[in-house]
VORO-98641 format. One line per field, with one value per residue: x, y, z of N, C-alpha, C in turn; residue number from 1. Coordinates in Angstrom, 3 decimals. Example, Ala and Ser with C-alpha at 12.3 -4.5 7.8 and 13.67 -1.06 7.14 Angstrom:
! VORO-98641
neast 13.190 / 12.850
nnorth -5.690 / -2.250
nup 7.800 / 7.080
caeast 12.300 / 13.670
canorth -4.500 / -1.060
caup 7.800 / 7.140
ceast 13.200 / 12.900
cnorth -3.300 / 0.030
cup 7.800 / 7.870
pos 1 / 2
//
This chain:
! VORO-98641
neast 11.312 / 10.728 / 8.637 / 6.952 / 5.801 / 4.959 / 2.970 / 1.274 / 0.640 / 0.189 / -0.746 / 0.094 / 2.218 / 5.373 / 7.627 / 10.928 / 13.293 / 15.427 / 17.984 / 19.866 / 21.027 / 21.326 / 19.530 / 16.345 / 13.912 / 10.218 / 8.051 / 4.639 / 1.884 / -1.210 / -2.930 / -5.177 / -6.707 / -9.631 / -12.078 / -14.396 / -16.709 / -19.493 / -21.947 / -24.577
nnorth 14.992 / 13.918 / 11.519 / 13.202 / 14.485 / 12.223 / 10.757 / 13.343 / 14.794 / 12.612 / 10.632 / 7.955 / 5.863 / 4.799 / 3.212 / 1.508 / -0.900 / -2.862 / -5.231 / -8.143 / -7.506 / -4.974 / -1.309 / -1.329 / 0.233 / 0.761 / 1.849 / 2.939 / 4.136 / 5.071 / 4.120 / 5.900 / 8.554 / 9.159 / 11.898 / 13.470 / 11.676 / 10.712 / 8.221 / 6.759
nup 6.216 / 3.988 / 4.490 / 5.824 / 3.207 / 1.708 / 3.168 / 4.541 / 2.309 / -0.281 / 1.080 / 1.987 / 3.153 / 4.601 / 6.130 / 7.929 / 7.800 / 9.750 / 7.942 / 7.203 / 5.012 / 5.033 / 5.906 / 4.792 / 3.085 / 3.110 / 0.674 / 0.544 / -1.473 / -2.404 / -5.392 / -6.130 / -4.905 / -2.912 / -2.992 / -1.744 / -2.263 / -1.946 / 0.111 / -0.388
caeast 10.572 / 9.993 / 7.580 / 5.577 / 5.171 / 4.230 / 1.806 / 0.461 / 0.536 / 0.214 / -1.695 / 1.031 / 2.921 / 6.754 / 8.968 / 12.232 / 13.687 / 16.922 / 17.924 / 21.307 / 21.851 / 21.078 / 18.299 / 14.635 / 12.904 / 9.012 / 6.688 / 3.221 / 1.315 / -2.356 / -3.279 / -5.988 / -7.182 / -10.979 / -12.313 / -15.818 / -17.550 / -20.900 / -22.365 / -25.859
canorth 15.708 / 12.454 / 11.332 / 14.083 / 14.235 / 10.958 / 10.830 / 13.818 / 14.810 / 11.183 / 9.853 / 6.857 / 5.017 / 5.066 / 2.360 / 0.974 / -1.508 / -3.590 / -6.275 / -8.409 / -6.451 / -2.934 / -0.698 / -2.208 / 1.452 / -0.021 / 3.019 / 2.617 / 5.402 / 4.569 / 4.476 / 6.754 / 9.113 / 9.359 / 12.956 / 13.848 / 10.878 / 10.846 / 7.004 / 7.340
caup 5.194 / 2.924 / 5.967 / 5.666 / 1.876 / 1.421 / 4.756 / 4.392 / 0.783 / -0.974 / 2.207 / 1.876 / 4.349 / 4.656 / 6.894 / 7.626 / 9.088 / 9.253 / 7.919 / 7.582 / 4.099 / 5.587 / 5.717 / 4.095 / 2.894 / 1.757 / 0.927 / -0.058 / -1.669 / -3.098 / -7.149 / -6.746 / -3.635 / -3.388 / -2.393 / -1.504 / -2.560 / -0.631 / -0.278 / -0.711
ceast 9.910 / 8.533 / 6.409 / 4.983 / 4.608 / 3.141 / 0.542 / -0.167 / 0.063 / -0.735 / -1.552 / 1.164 / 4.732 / 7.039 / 9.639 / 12.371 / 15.286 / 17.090 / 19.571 / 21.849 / 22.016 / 19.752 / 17.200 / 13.649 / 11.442 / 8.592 / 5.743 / 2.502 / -0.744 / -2.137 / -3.974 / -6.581 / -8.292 / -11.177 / -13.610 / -16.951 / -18.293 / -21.209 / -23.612 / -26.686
cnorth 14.724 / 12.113 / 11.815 / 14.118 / 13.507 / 10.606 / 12.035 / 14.493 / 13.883 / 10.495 / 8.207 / 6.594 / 4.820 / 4.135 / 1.899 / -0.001 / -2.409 / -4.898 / -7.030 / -7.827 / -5.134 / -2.866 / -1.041 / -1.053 / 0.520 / 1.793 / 2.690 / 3.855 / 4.715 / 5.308 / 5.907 / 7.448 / 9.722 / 10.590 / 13.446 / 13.382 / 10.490 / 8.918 / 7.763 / 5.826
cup 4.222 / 3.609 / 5.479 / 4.646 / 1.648 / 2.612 / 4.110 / 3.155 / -0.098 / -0.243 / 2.153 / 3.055 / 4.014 / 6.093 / 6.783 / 8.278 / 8.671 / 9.173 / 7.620 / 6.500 / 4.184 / 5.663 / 4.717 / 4.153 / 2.393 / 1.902 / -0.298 / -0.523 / -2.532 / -4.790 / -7.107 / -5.235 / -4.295 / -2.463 / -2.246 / -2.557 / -1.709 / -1.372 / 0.072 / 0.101
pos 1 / 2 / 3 / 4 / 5 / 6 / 7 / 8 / 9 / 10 / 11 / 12 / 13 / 14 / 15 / 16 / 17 / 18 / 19 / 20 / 21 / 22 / 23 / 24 / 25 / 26 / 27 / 28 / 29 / 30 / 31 / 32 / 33 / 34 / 35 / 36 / 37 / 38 / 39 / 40
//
């Protein structure tokens, strides 16, 4: 469910991975999402 929120809601990024202290969550989300900005 996190996944999805941040993917498709946030239009982030979410991965894991392991490392010799445990689990390594990063998630990325952008500052600012641009929405129907025409280039000209």
């Amino acid at each position: 469910m996190t996944k999805t929120i941040i993917e498709n809601s946030m239009g982030g990024e979410i991965s894991v991975e392991n490392t010799d202290l445990g689990a390594c969550f990063t998630i990325c989300v952008p500052l600012m999402i641009k929405k129907g900005i025409e280039s000209e």
